[in-house]
MILORO-112306 format. One record per residue (C-alpha): x, z, y; residue in three letters. Coordinates in nm, 2 decimals, m for minus. Layout:
# residues N
     east       up    north   code
        X        Z        Y    ALA
...
//
This chain:
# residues 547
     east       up    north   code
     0.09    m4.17    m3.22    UNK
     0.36    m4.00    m3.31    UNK
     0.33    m3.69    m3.47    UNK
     0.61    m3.38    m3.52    UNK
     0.52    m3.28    m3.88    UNK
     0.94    m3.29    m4.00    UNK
     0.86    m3.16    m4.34    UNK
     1.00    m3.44    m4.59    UNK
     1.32    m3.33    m4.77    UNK
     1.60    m3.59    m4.87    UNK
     1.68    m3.48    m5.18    UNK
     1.67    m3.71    m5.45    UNK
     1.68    m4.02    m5.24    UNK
     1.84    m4.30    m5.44    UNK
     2.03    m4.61    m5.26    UNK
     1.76    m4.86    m5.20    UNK
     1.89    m5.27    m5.23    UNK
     1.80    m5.57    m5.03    UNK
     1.80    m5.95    m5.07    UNK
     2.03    m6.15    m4.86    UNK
     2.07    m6.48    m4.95    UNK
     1.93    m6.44    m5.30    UNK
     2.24    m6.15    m5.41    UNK
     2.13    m5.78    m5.43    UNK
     2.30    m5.60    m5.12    UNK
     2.31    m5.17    m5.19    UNK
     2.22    m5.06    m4.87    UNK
     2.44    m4.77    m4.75    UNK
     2.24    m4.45    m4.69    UNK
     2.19    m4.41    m4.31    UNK
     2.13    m4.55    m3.99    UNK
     2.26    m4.68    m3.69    UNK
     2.02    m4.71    m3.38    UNK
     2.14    m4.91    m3.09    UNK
     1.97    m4.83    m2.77    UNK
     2.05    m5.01    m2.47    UNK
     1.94    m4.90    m2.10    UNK
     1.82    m5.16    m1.87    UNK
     1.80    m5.09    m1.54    UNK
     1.86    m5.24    m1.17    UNK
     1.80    m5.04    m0.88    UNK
     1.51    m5.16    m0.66    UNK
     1.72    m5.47    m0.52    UNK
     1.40    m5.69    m0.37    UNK
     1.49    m5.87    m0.05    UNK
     1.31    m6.06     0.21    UNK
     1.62    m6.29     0.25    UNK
     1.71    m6.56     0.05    UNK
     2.06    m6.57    m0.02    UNK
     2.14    m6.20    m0.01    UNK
     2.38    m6.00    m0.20    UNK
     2.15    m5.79    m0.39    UNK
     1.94    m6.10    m0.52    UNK
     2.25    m6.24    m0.64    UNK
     2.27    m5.89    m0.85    UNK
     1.97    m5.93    m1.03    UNK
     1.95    m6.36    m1.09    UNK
     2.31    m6.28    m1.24    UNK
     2.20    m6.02    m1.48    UNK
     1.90    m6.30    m1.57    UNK
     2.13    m6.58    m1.68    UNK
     2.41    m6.35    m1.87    UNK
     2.22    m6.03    m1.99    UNK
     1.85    m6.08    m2.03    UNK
     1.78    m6.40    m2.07    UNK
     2.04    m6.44    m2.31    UNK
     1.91    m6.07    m2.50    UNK
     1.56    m6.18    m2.53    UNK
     1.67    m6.54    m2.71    UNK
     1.93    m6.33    m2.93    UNK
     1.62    m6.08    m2.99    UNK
     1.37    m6.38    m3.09    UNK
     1.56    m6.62    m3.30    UNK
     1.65    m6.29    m3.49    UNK
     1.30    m6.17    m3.54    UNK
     1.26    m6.60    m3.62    UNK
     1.50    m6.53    m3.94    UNK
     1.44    m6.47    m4.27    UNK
     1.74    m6.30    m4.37    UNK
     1.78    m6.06    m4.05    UNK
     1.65    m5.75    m4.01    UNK
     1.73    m5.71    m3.58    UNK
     1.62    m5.38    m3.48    UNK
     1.69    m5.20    m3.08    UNK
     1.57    m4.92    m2.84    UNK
     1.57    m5.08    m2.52    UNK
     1.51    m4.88    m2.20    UNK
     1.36    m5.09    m1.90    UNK
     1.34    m4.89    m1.56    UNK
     1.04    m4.91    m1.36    UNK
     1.26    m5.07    m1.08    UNK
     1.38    m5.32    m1.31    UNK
     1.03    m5.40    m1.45    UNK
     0.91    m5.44    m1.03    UNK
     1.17    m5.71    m1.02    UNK
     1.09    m5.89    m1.35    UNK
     0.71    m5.94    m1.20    UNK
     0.78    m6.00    m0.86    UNK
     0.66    m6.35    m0.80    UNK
     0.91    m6.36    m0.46    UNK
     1.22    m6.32    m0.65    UNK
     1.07    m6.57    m0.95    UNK
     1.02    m6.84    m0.69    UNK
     1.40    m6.87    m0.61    UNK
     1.53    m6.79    m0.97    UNK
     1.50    m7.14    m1.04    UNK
     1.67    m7.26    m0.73    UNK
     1.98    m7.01    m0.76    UNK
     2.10    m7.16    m1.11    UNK
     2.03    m7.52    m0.99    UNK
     2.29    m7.42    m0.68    UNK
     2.59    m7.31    m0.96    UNK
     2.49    m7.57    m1.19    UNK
     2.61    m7.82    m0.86    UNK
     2.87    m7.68    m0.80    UNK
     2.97    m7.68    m1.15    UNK
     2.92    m8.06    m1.17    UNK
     3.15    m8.06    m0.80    UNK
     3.44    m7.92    m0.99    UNK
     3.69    m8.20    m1.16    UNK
     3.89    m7.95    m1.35    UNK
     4.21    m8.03    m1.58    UNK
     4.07    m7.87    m1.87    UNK
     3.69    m7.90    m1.87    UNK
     3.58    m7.72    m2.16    UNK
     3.50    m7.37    m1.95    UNK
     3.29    m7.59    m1.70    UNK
     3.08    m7.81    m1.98    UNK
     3.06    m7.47    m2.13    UNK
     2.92    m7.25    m1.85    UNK
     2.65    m7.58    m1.71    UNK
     2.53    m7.55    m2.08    UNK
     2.53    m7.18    m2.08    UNK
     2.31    m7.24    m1.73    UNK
     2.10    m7.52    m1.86    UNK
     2.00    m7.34    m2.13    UNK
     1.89    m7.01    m1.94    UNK
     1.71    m7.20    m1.69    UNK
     1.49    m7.38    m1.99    UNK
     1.45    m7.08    m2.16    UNK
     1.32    m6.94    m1.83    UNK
     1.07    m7.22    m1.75    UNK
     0.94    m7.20    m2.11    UNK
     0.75    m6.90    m2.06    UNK
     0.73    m6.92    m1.64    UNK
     0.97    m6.66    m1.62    UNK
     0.78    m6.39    m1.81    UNK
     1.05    m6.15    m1.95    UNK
     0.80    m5.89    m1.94    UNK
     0.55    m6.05    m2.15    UNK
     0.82    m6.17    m2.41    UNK
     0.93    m5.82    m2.44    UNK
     0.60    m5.70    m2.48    UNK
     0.62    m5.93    m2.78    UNK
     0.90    m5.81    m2.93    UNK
     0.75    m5.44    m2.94    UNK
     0.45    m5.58    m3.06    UNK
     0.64    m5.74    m3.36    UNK
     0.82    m5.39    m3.42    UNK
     1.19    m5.56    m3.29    UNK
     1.19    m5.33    m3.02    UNK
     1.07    m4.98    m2.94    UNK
     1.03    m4.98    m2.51    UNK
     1.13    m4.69    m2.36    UNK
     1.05    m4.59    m1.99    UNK
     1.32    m4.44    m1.75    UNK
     1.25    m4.21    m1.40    UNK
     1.06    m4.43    m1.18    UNK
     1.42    m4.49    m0.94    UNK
     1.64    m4.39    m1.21    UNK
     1.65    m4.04    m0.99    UNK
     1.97    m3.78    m1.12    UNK
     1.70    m3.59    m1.24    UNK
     1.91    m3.21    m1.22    UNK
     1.99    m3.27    m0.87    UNK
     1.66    m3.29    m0.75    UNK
     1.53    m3.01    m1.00    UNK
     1.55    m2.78    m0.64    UNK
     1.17    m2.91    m0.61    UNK
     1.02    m2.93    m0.91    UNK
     0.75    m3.15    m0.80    UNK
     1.02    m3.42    m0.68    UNK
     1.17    m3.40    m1.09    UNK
     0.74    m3.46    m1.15    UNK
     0.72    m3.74    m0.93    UNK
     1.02    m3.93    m1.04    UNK
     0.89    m3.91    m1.40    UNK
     0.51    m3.96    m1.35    UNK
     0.50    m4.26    m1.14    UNK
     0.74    m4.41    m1.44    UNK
     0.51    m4.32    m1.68    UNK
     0.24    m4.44    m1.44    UNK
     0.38    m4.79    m1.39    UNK
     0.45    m4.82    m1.77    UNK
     0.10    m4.81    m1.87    UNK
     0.02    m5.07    m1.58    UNK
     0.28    m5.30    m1.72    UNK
     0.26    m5.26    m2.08    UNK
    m0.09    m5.16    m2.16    UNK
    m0.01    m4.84    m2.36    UNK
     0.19    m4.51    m2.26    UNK
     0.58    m4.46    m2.34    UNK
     0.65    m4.22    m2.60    UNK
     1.04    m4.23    m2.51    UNK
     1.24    m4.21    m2.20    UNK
     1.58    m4.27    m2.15    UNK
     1.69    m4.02    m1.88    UNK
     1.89    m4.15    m1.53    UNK
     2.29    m4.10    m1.68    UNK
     2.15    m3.93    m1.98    UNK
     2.14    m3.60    m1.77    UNK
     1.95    m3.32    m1.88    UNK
     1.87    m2.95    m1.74    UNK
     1.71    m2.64    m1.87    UNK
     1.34    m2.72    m1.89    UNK
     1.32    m3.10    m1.82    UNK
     1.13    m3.09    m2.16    UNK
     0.90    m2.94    m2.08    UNK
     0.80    m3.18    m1.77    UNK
     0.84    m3.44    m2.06    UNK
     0.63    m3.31    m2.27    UNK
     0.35    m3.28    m1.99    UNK
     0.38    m3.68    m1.90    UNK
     0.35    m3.72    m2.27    UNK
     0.69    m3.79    m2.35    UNK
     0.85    m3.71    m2.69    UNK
     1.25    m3.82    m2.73    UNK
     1.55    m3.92    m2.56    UNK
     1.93    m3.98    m2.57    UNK
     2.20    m3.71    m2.45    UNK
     2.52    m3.74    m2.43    UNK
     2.71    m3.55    m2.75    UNK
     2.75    m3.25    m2.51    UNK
     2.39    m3.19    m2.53    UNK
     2.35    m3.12    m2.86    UNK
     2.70    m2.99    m2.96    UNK
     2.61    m2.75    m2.72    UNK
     2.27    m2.67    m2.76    UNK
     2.17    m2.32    m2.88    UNK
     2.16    m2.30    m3.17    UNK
     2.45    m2.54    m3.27    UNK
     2.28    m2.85    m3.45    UNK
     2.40    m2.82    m3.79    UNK
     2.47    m3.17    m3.84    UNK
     2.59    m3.22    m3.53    UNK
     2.55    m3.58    m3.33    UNK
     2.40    m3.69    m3.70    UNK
     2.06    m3.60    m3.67    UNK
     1.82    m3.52    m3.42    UNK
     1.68    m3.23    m3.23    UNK
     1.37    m3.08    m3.10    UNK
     1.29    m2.84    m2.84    UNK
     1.07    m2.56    m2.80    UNK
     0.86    m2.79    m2.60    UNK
     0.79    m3.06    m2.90    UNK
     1.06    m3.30    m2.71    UNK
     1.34    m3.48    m2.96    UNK
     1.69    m3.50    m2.85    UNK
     1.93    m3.75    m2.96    UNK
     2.31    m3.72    m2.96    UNK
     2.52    m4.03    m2.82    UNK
     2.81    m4.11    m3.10    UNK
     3.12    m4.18    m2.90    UNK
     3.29    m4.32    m3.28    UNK
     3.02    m4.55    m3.25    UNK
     3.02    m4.63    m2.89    UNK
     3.34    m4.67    m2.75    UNK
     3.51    m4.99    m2.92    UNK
     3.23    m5.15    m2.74    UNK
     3.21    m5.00    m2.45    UNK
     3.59    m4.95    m2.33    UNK
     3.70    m5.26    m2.16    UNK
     4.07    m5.12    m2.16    UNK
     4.08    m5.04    m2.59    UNK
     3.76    m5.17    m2.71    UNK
     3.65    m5.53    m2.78    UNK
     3.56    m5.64    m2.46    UNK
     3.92    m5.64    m2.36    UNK
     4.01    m5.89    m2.60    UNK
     4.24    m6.16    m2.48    UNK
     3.97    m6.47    m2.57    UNK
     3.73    m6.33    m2.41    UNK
     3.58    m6.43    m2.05    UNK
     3.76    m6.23    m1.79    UNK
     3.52    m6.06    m1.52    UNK
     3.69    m6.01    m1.20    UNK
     3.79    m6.41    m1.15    UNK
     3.49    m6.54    m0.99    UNK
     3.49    m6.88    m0.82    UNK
     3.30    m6.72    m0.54    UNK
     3.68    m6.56    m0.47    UNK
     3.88    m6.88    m0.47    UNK
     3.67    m7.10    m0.25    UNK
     3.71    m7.16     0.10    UNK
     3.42    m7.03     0.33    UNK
     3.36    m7.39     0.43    UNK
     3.26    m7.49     0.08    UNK
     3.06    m7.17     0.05    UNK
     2.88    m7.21     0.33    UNK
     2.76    m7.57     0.18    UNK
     2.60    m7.41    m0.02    UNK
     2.40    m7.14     0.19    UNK
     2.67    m6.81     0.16    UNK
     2.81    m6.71     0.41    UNK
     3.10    m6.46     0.31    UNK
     3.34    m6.47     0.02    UNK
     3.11    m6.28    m0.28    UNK
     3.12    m6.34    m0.67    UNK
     2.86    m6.66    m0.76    UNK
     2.88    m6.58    m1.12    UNK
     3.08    m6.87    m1.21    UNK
     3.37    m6.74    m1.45    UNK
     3.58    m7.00    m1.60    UNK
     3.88    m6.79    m1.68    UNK
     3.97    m6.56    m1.99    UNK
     4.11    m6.23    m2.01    UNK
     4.44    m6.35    m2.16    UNK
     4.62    m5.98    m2.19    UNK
     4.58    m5.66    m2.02    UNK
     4.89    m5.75    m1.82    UNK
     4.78    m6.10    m1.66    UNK
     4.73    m6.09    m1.27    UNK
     4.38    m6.31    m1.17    UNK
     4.57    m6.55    m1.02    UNK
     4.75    m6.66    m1.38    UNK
     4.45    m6.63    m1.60    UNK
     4.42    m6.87    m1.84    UNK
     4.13    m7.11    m1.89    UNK
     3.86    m7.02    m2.10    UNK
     3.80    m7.14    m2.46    UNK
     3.44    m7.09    m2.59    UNK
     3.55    m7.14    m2.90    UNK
     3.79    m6.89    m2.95    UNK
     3.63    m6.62    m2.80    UNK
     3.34    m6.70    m3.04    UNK
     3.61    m6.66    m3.35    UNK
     3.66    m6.31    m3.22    UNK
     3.33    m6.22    m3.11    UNK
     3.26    m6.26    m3.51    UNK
     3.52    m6.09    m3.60    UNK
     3.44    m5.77    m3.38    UNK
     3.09    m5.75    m3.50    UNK
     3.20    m5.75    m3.89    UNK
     3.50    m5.51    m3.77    UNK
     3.25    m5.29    m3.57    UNK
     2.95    m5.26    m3.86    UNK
     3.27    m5.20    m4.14    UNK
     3.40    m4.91    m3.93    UNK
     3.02    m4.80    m3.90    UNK
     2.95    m4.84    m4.29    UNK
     3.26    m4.62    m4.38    UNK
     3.15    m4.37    m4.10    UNK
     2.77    m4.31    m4.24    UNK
     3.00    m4.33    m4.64    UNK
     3.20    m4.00    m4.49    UNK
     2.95    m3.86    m4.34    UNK
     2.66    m3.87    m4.63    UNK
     2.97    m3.66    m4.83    UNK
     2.89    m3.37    m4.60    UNK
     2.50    m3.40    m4.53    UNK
     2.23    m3.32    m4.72    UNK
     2.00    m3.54    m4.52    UNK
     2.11    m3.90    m4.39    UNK
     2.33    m3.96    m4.14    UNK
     2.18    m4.14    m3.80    UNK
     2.46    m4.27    m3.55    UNK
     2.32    m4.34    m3.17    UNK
     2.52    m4.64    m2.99    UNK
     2.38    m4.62    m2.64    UNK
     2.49    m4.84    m2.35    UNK
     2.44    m5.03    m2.07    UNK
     2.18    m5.33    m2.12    UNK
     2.41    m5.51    m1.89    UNK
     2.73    m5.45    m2.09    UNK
     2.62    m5.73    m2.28    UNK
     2.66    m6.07    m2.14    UNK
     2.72    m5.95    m1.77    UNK
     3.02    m5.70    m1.81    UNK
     3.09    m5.91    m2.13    UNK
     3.01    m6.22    m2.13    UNK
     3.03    m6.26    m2.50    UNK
     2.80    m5.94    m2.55    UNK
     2.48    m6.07    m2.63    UNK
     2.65    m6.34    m2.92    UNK
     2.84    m5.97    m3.10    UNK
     2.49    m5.82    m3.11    UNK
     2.35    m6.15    m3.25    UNK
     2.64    m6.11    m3.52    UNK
     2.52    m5.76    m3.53    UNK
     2.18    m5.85    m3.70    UNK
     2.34    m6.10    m3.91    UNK
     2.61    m5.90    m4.07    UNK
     2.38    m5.56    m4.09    UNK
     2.21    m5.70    m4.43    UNK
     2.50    m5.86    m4.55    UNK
     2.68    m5.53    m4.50    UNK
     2.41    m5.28    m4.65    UNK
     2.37    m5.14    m4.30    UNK
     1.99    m5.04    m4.18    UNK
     1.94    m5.08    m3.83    UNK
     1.65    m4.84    m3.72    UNK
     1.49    m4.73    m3.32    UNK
     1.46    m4.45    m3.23    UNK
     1.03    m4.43    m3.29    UNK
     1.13    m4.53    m3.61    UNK
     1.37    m4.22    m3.69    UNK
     1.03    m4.01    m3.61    UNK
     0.79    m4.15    m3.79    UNK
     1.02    m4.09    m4.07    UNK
     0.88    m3.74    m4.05    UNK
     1.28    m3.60    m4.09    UNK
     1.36    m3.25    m4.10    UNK
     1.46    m3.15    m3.76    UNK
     1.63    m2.82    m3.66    UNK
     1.46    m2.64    m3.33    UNK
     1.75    m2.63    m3.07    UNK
     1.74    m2.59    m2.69    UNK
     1.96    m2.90    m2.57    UNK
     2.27    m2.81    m2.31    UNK
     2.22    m2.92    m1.98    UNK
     2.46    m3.23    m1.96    UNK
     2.51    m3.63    m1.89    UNK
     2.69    m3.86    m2.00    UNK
     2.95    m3.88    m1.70    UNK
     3.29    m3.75    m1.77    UNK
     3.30    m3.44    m1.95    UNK
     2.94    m3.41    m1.96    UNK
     2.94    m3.31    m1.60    UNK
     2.72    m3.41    m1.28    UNK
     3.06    m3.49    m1.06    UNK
     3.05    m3.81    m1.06    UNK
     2.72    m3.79    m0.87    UNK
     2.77    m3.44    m0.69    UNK
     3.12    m3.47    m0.52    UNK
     3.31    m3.49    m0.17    UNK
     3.15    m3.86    m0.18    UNK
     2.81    m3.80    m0.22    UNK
     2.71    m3.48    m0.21    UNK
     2.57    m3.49     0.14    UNK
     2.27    m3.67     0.01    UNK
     2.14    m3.37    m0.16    UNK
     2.02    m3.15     0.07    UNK
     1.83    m3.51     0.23    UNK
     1.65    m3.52    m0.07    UNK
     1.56    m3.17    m0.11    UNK
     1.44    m3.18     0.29    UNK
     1.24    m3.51     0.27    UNK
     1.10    m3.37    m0.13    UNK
     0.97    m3.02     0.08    UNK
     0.76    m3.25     0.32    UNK
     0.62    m3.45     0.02    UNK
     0.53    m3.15    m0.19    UNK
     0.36    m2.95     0.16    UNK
     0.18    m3.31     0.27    UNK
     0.07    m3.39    m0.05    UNK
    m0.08    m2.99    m0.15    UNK
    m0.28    m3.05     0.13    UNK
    m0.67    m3.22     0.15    UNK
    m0.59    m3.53     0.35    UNK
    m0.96    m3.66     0.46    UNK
    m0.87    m4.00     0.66    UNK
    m0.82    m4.28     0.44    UNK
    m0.53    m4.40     0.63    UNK
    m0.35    m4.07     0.59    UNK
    m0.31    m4.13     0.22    UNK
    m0.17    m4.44     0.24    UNK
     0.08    m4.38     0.46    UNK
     0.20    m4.07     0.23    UNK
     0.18    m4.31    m0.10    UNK
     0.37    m4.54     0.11    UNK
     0.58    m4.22     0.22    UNK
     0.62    m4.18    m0.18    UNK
     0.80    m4.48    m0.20    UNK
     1.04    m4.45     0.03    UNK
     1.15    m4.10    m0.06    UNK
     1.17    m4.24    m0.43    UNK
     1.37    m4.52    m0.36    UNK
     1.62    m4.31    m0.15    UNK
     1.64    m4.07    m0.46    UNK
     1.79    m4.40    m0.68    UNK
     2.10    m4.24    m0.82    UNK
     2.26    m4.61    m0.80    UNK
     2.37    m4.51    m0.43    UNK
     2.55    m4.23    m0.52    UNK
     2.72    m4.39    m0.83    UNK
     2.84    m4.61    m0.58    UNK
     2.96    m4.40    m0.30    UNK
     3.17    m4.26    m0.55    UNK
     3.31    m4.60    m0.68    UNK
     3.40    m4.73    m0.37    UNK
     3.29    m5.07    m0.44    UNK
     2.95    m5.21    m0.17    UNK
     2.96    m4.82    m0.01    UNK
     2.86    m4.96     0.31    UNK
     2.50    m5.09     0.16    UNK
     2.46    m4.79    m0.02    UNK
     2.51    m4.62     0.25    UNK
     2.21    m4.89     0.45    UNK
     2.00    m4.86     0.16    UNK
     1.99    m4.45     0.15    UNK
     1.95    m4.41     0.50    UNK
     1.63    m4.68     0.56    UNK
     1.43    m4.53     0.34    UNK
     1.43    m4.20     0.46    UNK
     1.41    m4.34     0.79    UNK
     1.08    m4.52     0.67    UNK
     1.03    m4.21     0.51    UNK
     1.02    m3.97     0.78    UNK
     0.87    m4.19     1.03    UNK
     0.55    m4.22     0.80    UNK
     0.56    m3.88     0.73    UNK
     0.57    m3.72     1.11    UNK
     0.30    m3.99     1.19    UNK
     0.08    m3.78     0.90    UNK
     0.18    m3.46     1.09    UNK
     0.12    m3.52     1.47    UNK
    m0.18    m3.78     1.37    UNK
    m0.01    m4.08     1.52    UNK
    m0.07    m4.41     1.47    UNK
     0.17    m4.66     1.31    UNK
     0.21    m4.97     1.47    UNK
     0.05    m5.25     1.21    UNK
     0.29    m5.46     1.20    UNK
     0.60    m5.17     1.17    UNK
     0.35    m5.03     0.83    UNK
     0.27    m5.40     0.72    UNK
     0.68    m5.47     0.70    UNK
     0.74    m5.19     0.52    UNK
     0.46    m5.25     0.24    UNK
     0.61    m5.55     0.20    UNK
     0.96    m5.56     0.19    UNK
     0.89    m5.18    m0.04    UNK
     0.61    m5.35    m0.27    UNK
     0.64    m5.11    m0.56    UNK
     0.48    m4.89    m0.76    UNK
     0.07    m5.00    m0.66    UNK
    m0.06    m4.75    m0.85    UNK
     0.20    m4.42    m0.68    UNK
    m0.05    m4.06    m0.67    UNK
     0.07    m3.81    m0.42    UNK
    m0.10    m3.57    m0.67    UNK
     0.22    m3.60    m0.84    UNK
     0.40    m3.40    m0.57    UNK
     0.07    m3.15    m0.55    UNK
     0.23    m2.80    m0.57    UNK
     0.06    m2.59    m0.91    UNK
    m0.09    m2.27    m0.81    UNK
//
């Protein structure tokens, strides 16, 4: 357990060395903690073939697949040291276990590996590339029966990782903070559904957009929850100001810790337009063979509309070059500069912790959070640079630490209340409260009344309560900020817009047959329960109004 007791100074502290290939390495005091968020939002479908299955088998083969091989073959090593905070969403973990989804994996990559064996290209080395690429994920998946979670389990068993939970649909936490019971049951069913999975209770969560309001620790604190990442706002301006800044962490009133994002050590990885993953070598995105083949060869193979398939055999080539004059890939140049950006990127950090050590009487901590699915889906090359990561962090004298680590450190740690915030734009909530969006709100905070007044009352029939757990479901699932991210983006707004409205559909149908003591047609409840199979273990008591 972790335990608060941030009474050890840092004075005196010498420069401790390592070994890396037999030659002393002085390590250079502080840390950098990388913590990625992974998270999908509850994409499960009945259909075979649909678009939101191909979301989450693509984020298998090029993020988390690929991740937990990087993770293991570091943790393998004798001369690496591979250390990461990984958040995995409760809706992300349902999808990992669902035997449905599972079942087709396998046949999805054997469909792209065909077609990759269809195409007689001029310059082959993108294709033999990407069917190796495929190969290789599909082995690695049938190695363990396609048990990510159990492999991750294993990494935060063997200290690699430190496994933090997220709010059970990834919820925008402030805009639902109207009910207080709705904030309550977005974080206790996580909470919930992480001890089912995992055996053991989080200690960390990373918070839907990294948004925070006055008093969300203290809801933290009562689900048993001790740290998270803000965005830099939330500590620059927390009251009082942190005196070091991003550099260190925070704690609350409420025994919560609070760490800063770094946005030095964040945004040559995570801007596409001036950070690495722009890099001419690298594999461009946005030309997708789904895009250039006819509908007749698409529908050979079971799709029925023109949609990405994952198969990207083109490279960025400069900032300037339309899709249509890409040039072909070459694996092995874009692993030259994938090198070359991890050295870059742990150099630039070195001389950053060197500066800032100048000014601090404690050591410097830099947080680097992002997007699980930066790494290998956005950027195809992402999970090789954080393989280079762990390599070149000994060499380089840099100590790579999580989060749960930092803490049981026992640091010094100032008492500051953190700034509301997230870690859109400014530090604001537009990008999920705007002329887009913002009509979704006052659904949520109608459907989240009804939950808190059903649940705070003594329900005596057995079918009652589950129909409201069911209810439960559906008014978390519509709560999935996800929907409103992408209303705002403009990209699939139309199934948003499906997937927002059918669950509080579902929602309120279950609900008034509580109410007016109707019965639900079998089947119509048996549908639902199936196609909505999460959370087994939801409590209505969640939503249970305190007196």
């Amino acid at each position: 357990n972790l335990k608060f007791n941030f009474s050890r100074a840092a004075k005196g502290y010498k420069y401790p060395r390592i070994k890396y290939k037999n030659l002393e390495v002085l390590m250079t005091k502080g840390s950098l903690a990388i913590v990625l968020h992974a998270h999908l939002p509850y994409v499960r479908s009945e259909e075979p073939g649909s678009l939101e299955e191909d979301w989450f088998f693509q984020a298998l083969v090029e993020c988390y697949l690929p991740l937990l091989e990087t993770l293991e073959e570091a943790y393998r090593s004798n001369n690496q040291k591979p250390k990461i905070t990984i958040g995995l969403s409760p809706t992300l973990l349902s999808l990992l276990e669902d035997d449905v989804l599972k079942n087709r994996f396998i046949k999805w990559v054997e469909v792209r590996i065909e077609v990759l064996n269809s195409l007689k290209p001029e310059e082959p080395k993108a294709v033999h590339h990407l069917k190796n690429h495929l190969e290789k994920q599909l082995e690695s998946w049938k190695s363990t029966r396609g048990d990510l979670i159990g492999r991750f389990d294993k990494l935060q068993t063997s200290e690699v990782i430190d496994i933090l939970t997220c709010a059970a649909t990834h919820g925008y936490l402030p805009l639902l903070r109207e009910n207080i019971e709705a904030v309550r049951g977005q974080i206790k069913t996580a909470v919930r559904e992480h001890q089912r999975i995992f055996k053991k209770s989080p200690l960390g969560i990373w918070l839907p957009e990294c948004a925070y309001y006055e008093g969300l620790d203290e809801l933290m604190a009562e689900s048993g929850l001790r740290y998270a990442v803000l965005d830099g706002h939330g500590l620059l301006n927390a009251a009082p100001r942190p005196r070091y800044g991003l550099y260190a962490p925070i704690c609350s009133k409420k025994g919560v810790a609070f760490f800063g994002r770094d946005s030095e050590s964040t945004l040559p990885v995570w801007s596409a337009r001036d950070g690495y993953p722009g890099g001419a070598n690298y594999r461009e995105f946005h030309r997708d063979l789904g895009w250039d083949l006819s509908i007749d060869n698409l529908k050979k193979i079971g799709i029925n509309e023109k949609r990405p398939l994952g198969i990207k055999l083109f490279k960025i080539t400069s900032k300037n070059t339309s899709l249509e004059k890409k040039e072909v890939y070459d694996p092995k140049a874009a692993q030259e500069s994938v090198k070359k950006d991890a050295e870059n990127y742990l150099k630039d950090r070195k001389n950053q912790l060197i500066k800032l050590k100048s000014s601090m009487k404690i050591e410097p901590l830099l947080i680097a959070p992002f997007d699980a699915e930066l790494f290998g889906h956005w950027w195809f090359e992402g999970p090789k640079f954080i393989a280079h990561l762990f390599i070149k962090s000994n060499e380089l004298g840099i100590k790579l630490i999580t989060l749960k680590e930092v803490l049981q450190d026992k640091p010094q740690i100032q008492l500051c209340n953190p700034s509301p915030s997230s870690w859109g734009q400014g530090g604001f909530h537009n990008y999920w409260l705007n002329d887009s969006n913002a009509w979704i709100v006052s659904e949520w905070s109608k459907a989240g009344r009804e939950m808190i007044n059903i649940s705070s009352k003594v329900l005596k029939e057995e079918s009652h309560i589950k129909i409201l757990k069911q209810a439960g479901r559906e008014l978390l699932l519509s709560q999935s900020s996800d929907w409103s991210f992408i209303l705002k983006a403009g990209t699939t707004t139309q199934l948003a817009r499906e997937r927002i409205n059918l669950h509080l559909k579902r929602f309120w149908m279950l609900i008034n047959a509580i109410k007016d003591n109707k019965t639900i047609e079998p089947k119509t409840l048996e549908k639902i329960e199936k196609e909505d199979c999460i959370f087994p273990l939801i409590s209505p008591i969640d939503w249970k109004k305190k007196i």
